[in-house]
Every structure is written in C-alpha cells, then in structure tokens.
C-alpha positions in Angstrom: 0.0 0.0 0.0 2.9 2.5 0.7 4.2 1.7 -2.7 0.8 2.6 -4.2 0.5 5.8 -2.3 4.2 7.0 -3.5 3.8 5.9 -7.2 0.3 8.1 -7.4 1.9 10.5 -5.7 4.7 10.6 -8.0 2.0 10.9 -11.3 2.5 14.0 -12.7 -0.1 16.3 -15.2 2.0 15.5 -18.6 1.8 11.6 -17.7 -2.2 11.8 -17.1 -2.2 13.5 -20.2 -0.2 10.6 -22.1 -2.8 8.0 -20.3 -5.7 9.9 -21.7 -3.7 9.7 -25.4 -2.8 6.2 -25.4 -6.4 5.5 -24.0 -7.5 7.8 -27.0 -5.2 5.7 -29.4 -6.3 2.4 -27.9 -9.7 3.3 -28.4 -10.0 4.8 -31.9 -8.1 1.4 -32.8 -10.7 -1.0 -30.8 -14.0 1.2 -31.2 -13.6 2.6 -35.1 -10.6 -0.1 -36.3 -8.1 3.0 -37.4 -4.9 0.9 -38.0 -5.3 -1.2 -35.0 -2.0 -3.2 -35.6 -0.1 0.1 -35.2 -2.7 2.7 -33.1 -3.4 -0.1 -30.4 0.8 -0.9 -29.4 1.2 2.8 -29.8 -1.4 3.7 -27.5 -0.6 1.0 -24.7 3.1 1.6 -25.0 1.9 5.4 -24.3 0.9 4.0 -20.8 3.5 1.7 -20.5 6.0 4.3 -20.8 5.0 6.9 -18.8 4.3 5.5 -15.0 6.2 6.7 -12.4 9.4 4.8 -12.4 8.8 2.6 -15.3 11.1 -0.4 -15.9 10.0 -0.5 -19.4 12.0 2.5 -20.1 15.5 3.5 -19.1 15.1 4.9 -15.9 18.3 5.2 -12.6 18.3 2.7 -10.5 20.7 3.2 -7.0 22.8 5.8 -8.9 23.1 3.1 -12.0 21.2 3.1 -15.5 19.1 0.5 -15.9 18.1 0.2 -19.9 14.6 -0.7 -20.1 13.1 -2.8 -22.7 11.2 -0.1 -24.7 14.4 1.7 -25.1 16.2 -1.2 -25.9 13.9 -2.1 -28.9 14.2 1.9 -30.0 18.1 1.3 -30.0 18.2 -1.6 -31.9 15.1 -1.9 -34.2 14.1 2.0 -34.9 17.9 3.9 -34.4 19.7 1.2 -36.2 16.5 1.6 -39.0 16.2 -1.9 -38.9 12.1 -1.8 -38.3 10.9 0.1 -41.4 13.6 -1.3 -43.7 11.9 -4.5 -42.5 8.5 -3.6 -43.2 8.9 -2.3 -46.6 10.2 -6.4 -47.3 6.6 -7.2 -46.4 4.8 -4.4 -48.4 6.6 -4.4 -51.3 5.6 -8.2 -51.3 2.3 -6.9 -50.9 1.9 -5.0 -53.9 1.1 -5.7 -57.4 2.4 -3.8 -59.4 0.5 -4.6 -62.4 -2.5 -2.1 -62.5 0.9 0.2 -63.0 2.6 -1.3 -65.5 -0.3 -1.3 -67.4 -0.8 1.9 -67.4 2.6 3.7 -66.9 0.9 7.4 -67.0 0.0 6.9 -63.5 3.3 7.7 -62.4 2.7 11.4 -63.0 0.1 11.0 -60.3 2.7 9.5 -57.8 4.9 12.5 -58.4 2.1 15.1 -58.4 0.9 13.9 -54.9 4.1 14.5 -53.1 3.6 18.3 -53.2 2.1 18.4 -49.7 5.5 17.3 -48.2 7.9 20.2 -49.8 4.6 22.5 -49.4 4.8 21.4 -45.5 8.8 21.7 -45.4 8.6 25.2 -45.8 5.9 26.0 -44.0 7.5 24.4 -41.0 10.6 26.2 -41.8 8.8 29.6 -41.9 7.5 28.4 -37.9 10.5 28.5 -37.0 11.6 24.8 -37.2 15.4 23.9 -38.5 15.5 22.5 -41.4 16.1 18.7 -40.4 13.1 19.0 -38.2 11.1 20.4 -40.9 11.8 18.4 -43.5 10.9 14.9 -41.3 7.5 16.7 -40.3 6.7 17.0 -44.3 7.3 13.8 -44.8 4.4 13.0 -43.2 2.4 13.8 -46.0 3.9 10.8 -47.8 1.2 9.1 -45.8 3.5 6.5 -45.4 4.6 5.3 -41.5 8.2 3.9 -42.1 9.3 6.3 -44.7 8.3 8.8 -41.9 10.2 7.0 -39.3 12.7 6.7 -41.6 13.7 10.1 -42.4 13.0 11.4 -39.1 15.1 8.8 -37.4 17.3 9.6 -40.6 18.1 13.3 -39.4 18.5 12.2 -35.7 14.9 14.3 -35.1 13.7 14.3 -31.7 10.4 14.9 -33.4 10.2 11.2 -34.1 7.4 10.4 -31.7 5.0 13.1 -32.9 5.7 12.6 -36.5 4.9 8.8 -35.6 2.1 9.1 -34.4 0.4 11.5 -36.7 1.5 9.8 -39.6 0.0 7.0 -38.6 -3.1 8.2 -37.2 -3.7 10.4 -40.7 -3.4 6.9 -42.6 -5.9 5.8 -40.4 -8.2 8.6 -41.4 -7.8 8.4 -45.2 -11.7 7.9 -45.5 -12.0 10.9 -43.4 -9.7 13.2 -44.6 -9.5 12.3 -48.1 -13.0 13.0 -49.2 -13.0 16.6 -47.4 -10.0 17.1 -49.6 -11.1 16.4 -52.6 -14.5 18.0 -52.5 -13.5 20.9 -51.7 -11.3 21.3 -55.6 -13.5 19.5 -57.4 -17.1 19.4 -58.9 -20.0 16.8 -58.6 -19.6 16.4 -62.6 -15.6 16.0 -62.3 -16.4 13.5 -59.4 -18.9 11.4 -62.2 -16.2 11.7 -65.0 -15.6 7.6 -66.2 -12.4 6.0 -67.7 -12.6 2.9 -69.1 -10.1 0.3 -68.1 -8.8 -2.4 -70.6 -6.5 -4.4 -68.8 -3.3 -5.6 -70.3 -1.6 -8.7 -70.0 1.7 -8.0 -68.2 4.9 -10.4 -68.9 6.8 -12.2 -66.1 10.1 -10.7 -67.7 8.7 -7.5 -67.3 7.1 -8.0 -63.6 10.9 -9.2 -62.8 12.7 -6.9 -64.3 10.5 -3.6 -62.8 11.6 -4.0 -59.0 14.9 -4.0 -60.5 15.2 -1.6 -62.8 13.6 0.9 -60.1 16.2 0.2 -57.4 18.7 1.5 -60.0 17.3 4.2 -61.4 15.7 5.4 -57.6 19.5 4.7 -56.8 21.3 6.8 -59.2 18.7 9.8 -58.7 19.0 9.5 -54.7 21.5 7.5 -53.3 21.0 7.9 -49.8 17.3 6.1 -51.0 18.4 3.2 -52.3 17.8 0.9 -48.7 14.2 2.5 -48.8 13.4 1.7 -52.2 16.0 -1.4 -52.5 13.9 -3.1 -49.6 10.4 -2.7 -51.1 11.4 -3.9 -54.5 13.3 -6.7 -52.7 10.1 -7.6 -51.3 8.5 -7.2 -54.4 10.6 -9.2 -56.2 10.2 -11.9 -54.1 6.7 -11.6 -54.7 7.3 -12.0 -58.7 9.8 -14.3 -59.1 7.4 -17.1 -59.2 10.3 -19.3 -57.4 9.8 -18.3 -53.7 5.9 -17.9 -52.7 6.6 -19.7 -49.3 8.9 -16.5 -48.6 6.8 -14.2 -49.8 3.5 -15.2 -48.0 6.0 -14.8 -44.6 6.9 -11.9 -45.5 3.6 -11.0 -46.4 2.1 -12.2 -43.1 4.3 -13.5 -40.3 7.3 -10.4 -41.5 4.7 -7.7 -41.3 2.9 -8.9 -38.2 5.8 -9.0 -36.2 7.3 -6.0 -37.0 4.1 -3.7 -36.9 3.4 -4.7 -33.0 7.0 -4.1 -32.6 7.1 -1.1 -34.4 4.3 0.3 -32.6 5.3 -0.6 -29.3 8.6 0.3 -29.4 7.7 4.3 -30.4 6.2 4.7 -27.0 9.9 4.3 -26.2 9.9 8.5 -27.4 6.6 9.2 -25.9 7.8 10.3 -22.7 5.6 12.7 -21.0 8.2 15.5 -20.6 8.9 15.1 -24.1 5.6 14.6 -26.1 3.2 16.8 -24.1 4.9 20.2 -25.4 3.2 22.8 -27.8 5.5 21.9 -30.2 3.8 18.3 -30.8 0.5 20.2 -31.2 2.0 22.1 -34.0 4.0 19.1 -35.7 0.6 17.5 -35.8 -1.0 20.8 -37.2 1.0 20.5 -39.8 0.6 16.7 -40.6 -2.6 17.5 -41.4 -1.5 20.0 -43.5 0.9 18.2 -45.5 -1.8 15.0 -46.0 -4.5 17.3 -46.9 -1.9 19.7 -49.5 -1.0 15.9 -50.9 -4.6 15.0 -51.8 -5.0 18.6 -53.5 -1.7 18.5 -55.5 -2.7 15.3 -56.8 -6.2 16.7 -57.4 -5.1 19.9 -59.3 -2.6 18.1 -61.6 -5.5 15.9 -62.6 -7.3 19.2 -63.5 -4.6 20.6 -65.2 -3.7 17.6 -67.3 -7.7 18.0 -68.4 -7.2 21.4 -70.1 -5.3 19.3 -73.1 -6.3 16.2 -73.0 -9.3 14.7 -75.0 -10.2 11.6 -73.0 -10.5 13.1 -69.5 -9.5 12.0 -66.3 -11.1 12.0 -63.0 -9.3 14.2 -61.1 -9.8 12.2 -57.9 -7.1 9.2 -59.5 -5.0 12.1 -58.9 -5.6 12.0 -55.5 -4.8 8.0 -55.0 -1.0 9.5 -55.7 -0.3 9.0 -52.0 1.2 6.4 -50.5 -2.1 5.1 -48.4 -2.1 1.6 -50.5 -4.9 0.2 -51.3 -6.9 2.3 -48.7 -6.7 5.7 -51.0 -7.8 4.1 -53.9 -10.7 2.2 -51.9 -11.7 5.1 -51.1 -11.8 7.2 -54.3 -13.4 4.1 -55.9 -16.3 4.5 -52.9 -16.5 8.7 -54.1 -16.9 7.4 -57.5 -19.4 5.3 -57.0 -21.8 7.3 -54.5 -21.7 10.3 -57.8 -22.4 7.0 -60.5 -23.4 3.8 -59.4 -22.1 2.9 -62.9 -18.7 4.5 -62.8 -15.3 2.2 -62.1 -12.2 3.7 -61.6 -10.6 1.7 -59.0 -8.0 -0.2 -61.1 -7.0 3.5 -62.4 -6.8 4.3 -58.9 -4.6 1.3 -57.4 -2.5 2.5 -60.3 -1.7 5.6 -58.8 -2.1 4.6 -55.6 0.9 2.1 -56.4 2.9 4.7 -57.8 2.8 7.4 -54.9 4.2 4.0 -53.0 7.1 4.5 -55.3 6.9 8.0 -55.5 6.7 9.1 -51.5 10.1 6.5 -50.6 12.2 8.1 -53.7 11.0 12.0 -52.2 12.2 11.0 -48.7 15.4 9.8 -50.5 15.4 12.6 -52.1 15.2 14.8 -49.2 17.5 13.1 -47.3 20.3 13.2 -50.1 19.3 17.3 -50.6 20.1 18.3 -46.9 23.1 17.4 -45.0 
C-alpha cells in the first residue's frame, strides 16, 4: 500500500495526459478499427512508458542506468532503422504492381501527390523549425509510417514520436480526410467523369525486371534512398519471381505482423511525458494535417490541369490516390466514384496511382535526405 501511495503521488499532469492519449489511441483502434496493428501498441506503449518509475523505459536505479526494454527495442530496431527497412520487405511483397505497369501514366500522379510534403517543409521552416526538423515533419504527407520514421530517425529528429504518431493516425483517417480534400477542388460532374479500363496482360520478364530496374534508377537519382526503395522492390521481387511464394506469403504475413506490433510498441519508447506533451507536438501534428491534406489537393489539381489538353478526361480524384495510403486511398476514391455514378469504375486506375505514390513518397524521402546534410 505505501508503494501505491508514492507511485500516485509521484504521477504527474504530462503523464495523465499521455494516459488519456494512449487510452484515445487504444480506443480509436478497438471502437472505429483506425490501423489497429499500429494505433493499439502505440497507445498501450503510451501507458507503458510513462508511470512513475517505469522499468519499461531506461530509468536510474541506485545511482546506476538500468536500460529498459522499450528503449532497448528503439536502440536496436528504430535507431539502427532496422524496423521500417523490415516492413517495406513485407509491403513491397504486398503490392502488385500490375495495374501500374499497365498503365505507366499513373506515375505522373505519384509524383504530383508528393507536393504536400515540400509544401509542409517550408511551412514548417517559416514556424520557425530547422531545417532537419522540418523536412521529417513534411514527410508525413507521404502518408507512409516507415518512410516517416525513416527520415525522421534519418536526421536524428527528436520529433520522431510526434511525426509517428500522426502519420499514422492520418493513414488511419484516409476515408475521413480524403474525401473533405477532394470535394473541396473538385465538382460533382468531375467526381462522375468515367475512364474505361482495358486491362493488359503483363509479362513475367517484365514483372521481374520492374523492382529492378527501379532500385537502379531510384538509386542513381538519390543514393542515400536506395535501402528505402532497394527493400520494397526486394520484397517485391520476391513476390514476382514465381520461385519463392513460401517467402513471400511470410513476409507478407508472419514479417509484417511481427514488426508492426513491434514497431508500434517500441515508439512509445519516445513518448515520454516530458517530451511529447509540449506545444511543439500540437504544431508538428498541425501541420501533418496539412501536408496530408496539401497531398490529396496537389494530386487533385494536376488531374485538372492535365484536363485542359487532354481529349479523354481524367477523373481528377485518381490524382488524389498519388499518395502512399495503398490500397486504402484508392478504396476510397473508388467509394467517391461510385456514391456520384453507381455505374462509374475507376478503382483499377486508382490502385494505379495509388501504387505509384508507394514508389513516388520512398524516392522524395530519398530525395530529401540526399538534398540536406
């Protein structure tokens, strides 16, 4: 009982506050099934790492440092970049790539989305942010967890918790945020506009030779991207191959499982209450919003522009499946689509893009980091 009374003694405002986040986290995860895999180990960890005298976090002991296990897991699995690099094995097995390589224009979409990250740079510069700090906060519009971690951890950021979390928690609210987005650039009758899709066979040579050929190229453009991009088309080739299907269904499943609940977990390992409860975690999650919602547009706007010359038209919300979301972006374009036309199908147009911004948001992170030293 004395050992009760000093520990809630020893709770201070910024820790209740972190309880009430991680219960928020825990509960948007159980209640409305935001990225559970990721919200609900982020949200628990939250707790976990912010009682009085924790032994899941490095804490003094008798005058001695005792590591604790969160911070041993941040050490080796998120400092060393071992956990994203990981993850992007299992998602690049994930993804077919197919829907792109059938229609190659798509990429243009990729690239257009990715405005909301250097519009989000500056804008964090102009706060008042340096420009490490800034540029791993408008990464978050890539809408893309490890590339987030990734470059934050990247430019030693002490941001990384923040940018975490509302990356993640953005992703989660694609369906929410996305469709605000776009309504407010577009009209009902460019929301209706059709494209027909006529699906092309796509070679085995060619599926093989794509992961490939984009690890070079991504490479040569942005060296310091080449793990990023070199581990999802690894995974991707795997995927491809046609020789190892036992691999990629582990990496797939078993790969991905374990290093999401890891991966969540082990942030909470920079969610310490002095730490995360600041105003400047209010504004770095400000300004995710931004950077998600400035993605969407830029995607959006390029669609429109692209209109003004082309014949066959294109609906300008594909443009907004540019970002990195897969497949949940182009879900839910495909679900816009079909509440303005029961009869209209764009969703393979869509995963197209959506696809590409995959691509896309990991070169622009490489990009960044090979830009600023």
């Amino acid at each position: 009982m004395e050992f009760l009374i000093q520990g809630i003694a020893a709770i201070t405002i910024k820790q209740l506050v972190m309880w009430v986040i991680g219960g928020v986290l825990i509960y948007l995860a159980i209640a409305k099934d935001f990225e559970p895999a990721l919200l609900l180990p982020m949200g628990f960890g939250a707790i976990l790492a912010n009682i009085p005298m924790s032994g899941a976090i490095t804490q003094t002991l008798n005058g001695t440092p005792v590591e604790g296990i969160l911070d041993f897991l941040f050490n080796s699995g998120i400092s060393t970049e071992a956990f994203p690099l990981l993850l992007f094995i299992g998602i690049g097995a994930m993804i077919d790539f197919g829907p792109l390589l059938s229609n190659p224009f798509m990429l243009l979409f990729g690239a257009a989305a990715q405005f909301g990250i250097f519009f989000t740079m500056c804008a964090a510069t102009l706060l008042g942010f340096e420009l490490k700090d800034a540029a791993s906060i408008g990464i978050i519009g890539a809408a893309d967890g490890p590339t987030s971690i990734f470059v934050a951890n990247y430019f030693h950021s002490n941001l990384i918790a923040p940018i975490t979390v509302a990356a993640y928690s953005y992703m989660s609210l694609v369906p929410v945020i996305q469709p605000f987005a776009i309504k407010l650039v577009t009209t009902k009758k460019e929301r209706s506009i059709k494209m027909p899709y006529k699906p092309e066979s796509i070679s085995k040579k060619t599926r093989i030779l794509f992961p490939i050929i984009v690890t070079v190229i991504a490479g040569l453009i942005a060296p310091t991207s080449v793990a990023l991009v070199g581990f999802l088309m690894f995974g991707n080739l795997i995927r491809e191959c046609g020789v190892l299907e036992r691999l990629s269904v582990t990496a797939q499943n078993e790969l991905v499982n374990i290093i999401t609940l890891l991966l969540g977990i082990t942030i909470a390992a920079s969610m310490k209450a002095d730490q995360f409860v600041t105003m400047k975690t209010a504004v770095v999650i400000a300004l995710g919003l931004v950077a998600f919602i400035f993605d969407t547009i830029g995607g959006v706007i390029f669609a429109k522009i692209l209109n003004l010359f082309l014949k066959k038209k294109i609906n300008p919300m594909v443009g907004a499946a540019g970002i990195s979301a897969f497949p949940m972006s182009s879900r839910v374009i495909q679900k816009m689509a079909t509440k303005e036309d029961s009869q209209n199908f764009i969703l393979m147009h869509a995963v197209g893009a959506n696809v590409a911004g995959q691509i896309a948001s990991v070169i622009a992170g490489g990009l960044i980091m090979n830009l600023i030293r």
